[in-house]
Each structure stands twice: as structure tokens, then as C-alpha cells.
C-alpha positions as CSV (number, residue, x, y, z in Angstrom):
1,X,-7.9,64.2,27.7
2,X,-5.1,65.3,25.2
3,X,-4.6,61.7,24.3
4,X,-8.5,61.5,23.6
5,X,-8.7,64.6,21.3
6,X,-5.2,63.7,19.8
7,X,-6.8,60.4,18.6
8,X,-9.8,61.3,17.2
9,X,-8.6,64.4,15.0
10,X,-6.5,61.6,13.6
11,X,-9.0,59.1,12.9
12,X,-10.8,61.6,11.3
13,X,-7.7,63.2,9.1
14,X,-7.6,59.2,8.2
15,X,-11.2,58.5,7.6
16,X,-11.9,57.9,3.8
17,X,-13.5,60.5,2.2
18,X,-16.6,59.6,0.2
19,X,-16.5,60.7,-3.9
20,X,-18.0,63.7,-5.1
21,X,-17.9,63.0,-8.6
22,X,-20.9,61.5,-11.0
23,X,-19.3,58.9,-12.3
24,X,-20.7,55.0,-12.6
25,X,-20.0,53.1,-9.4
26,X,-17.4,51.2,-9.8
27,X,-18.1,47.4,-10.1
28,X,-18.3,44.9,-7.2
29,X,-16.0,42.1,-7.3
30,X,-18.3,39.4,-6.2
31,X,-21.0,40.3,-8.8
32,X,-19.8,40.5,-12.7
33,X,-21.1,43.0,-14.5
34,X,-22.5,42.6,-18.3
35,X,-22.6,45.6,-20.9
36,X,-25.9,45.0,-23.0
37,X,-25.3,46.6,-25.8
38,X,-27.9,48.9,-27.6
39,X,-29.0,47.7,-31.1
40,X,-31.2,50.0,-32.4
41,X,-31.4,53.7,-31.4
42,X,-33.2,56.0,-34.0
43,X,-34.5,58.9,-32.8
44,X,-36.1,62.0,-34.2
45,X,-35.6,65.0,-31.9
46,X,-38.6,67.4,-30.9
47,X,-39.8,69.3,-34.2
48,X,-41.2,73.3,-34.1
49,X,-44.5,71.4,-33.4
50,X,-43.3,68.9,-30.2
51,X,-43.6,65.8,-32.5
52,X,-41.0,63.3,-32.0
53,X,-40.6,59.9,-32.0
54,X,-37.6,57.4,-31.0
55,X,-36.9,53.9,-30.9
56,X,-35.0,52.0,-29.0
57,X,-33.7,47.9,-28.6
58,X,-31.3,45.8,-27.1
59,X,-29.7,43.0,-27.1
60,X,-30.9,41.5,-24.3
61,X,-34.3,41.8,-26.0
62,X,-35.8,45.4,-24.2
63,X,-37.8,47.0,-26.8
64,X,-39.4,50.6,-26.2
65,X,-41.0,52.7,-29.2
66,X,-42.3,56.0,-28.3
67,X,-44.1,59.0,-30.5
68,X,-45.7,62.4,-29.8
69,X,-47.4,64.7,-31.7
70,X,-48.8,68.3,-31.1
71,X,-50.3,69.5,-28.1
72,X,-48.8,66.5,-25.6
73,X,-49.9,63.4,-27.4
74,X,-48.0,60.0,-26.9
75,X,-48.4,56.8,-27.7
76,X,-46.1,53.9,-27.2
77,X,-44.7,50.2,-26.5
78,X,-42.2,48.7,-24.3
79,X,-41.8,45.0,-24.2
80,X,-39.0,42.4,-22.9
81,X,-38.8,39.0,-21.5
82,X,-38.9,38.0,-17.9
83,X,-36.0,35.1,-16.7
84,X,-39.1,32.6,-16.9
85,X,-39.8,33.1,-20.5
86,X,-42.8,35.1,-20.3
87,X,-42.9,38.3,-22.5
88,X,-44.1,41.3,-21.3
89,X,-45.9,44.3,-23.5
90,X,-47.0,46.8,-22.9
91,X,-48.9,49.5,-24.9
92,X,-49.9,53.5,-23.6
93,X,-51.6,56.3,-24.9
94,X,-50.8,59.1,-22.9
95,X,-53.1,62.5,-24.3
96,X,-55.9,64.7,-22.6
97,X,-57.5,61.9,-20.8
98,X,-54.3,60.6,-19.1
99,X,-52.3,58.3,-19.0
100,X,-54.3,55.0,-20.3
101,X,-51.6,51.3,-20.1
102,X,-52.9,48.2,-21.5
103,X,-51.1,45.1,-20.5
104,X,-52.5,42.0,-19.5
105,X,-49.5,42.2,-16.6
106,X,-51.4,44.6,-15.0
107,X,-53.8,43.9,-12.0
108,X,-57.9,44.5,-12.8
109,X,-60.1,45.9,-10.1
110,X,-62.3,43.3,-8.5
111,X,-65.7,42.5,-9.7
112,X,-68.4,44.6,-6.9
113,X,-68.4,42.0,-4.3
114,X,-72.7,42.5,-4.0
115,X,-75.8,43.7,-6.0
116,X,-76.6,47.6,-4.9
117,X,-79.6,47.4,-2.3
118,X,-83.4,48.6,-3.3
119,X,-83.1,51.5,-1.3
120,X,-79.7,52.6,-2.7
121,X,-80.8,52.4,-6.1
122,X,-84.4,54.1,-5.4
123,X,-82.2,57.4,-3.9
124,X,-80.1,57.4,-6.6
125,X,-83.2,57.2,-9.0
126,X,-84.8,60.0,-7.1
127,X,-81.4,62.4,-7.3
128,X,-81.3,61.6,-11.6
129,X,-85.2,62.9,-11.4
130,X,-84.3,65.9,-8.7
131,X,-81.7,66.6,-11.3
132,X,-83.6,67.0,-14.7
133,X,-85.9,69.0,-13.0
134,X,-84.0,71.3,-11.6
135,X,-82.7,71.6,-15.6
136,X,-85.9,72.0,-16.8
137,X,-86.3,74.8,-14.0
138,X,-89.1,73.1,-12.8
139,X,-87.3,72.7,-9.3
140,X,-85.9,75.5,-7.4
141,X,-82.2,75.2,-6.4
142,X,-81.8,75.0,-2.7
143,X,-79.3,73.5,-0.2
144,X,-81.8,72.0,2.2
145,X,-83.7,69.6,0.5
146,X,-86.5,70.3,-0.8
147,X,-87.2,73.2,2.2
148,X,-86.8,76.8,1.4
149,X,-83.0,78.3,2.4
150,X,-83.0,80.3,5.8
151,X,-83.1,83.6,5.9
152,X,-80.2,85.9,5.6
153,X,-82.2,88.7,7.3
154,X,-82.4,88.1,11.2
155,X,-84.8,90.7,12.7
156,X,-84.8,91.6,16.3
157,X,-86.4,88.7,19.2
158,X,-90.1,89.1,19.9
């Protein structure tokens, strides 16, 4: 049993300890690594107002541009070339409606697979009309429909 605990406190006093530092991995032998080196880099740091802008390329032909402007605004383009030749850009706009891409890389929605049935289209006709009437006051608000709310007042059984 000695021998048992005697071994492992010295596998573990030998065990390697992992790193605790930040710095970049250190390269693997079998796979050469290749610096790209940065071109361009111009950038304009965040003004009083949050408008800013930078610009960015290297030389493996990664391209990203990048501006903002007061209250969140941005807008911007990345673009760079896939092994196969093919280029891809893309353009955003990034503001109070979100975050909007446009790429023809990126996958569209199929077309609705069917037409919308009669029946579907008469309800949803009927909840438009329900609608403006209730705006025009002409229909009163009510959770059932078209039937009066229940009663908050419960009397006593007869």
C-alpha cells in the first residue's frame, strides 16, 4: 500500500504542468506556420460623438472596412477569396433596425411551399375588418369574441 501511494505522489510531482500564461501557442512541427502580414491598418479611434471608422487589409487578400457614427450606426464591408477562387463580400448596416447582411453567400428562405387556403384568407380578412372597427370605436373591446366579458361580480346560488 506504501508502494502504491509512494508511486503515485511521484507521478504526480512528475506530471507536466500545463502553462498559465497568454501567450500564442507555440507552433506544431508537422504543420508550418505563415505570418500574413497586415498592409493597411488606418484607423480613427472613437470621437466625443462615437464616430469612428477603420480599415483594414492583408496580404493574403482579407479586406474589412468599418464606420460608425452617432447613436450606434455602422456600416461596413469585409471581403476575401476562398481556395477555389471565388470572392466573397459582404456588405452590413448595422443601426436601429438590426443588424441587416447582404451577400449573395448567404442562404435565402424558401419560396411558401403552397397558396394560403380560402378559409385562411377569409379569417384573416375578417380580423383586418374586426380591427378598424374596433379603431373607429364602432366595436367594443372584448376578449371573447364578439360575446360580452363575464362578470366580475358573482352573487350568491339561487
Amino acid at each position: 500500500m506504501k508502494r502504491l501511494v509512494l508511486s503515485l505522489v511521484v507521478a504526480v510531482a512528475l506530471a507536466e504542468r500545463p502553462s498559465l500564461s497568454y501567450d500564442a501557442p507555440a507552433p506544431h512541427p508537422s504543420s508550418p506556420v505563415r505570418l500574413i502580414q497586415i498592409i493597411r491598418d488606418d484607423r480613427v479611434h472613437p470621437a466625443a460623438d462615437g464616430s469612428y471608422t477603420f480599415d483594414v487589409e492583408t496580404e493574403d487578400g482579407i479586406s474589412r472596412h468599418e464606420s460608425g457614427g452617432p447613436g450606434g450606426a455602422q456600416q461596413g464591408s469585409v471581403s476575401f477569396t476562398f481556395p477555389d477562387g471565388q470572392v466573397f463580400d459582404l456588405q452590413f448596416v448595422a443601426d436601429a433596425n438590426g443588424y441587416q447582411p447582404q451577400s449573395p453567400f448567404l442562404p435565402v428562405a424558401p419560396a411558401f411551399p403552397h397558396p394560403i387556403p380560402a378559409h385562411a384568407l377569409e379569417q384573416i380578412e375578417r380580423g383586418r375588418l374586426e380591427h378598424e372597427a374596433r379603431a373607429r370605436g364602432e366595436l367594443r373591446e372584448s376578449s371573447s369574441q364578439g360575446h360580452s366579458a363575464p362578470s366580475q361580480l358573482y352573487g350568491r346560488p339561487q
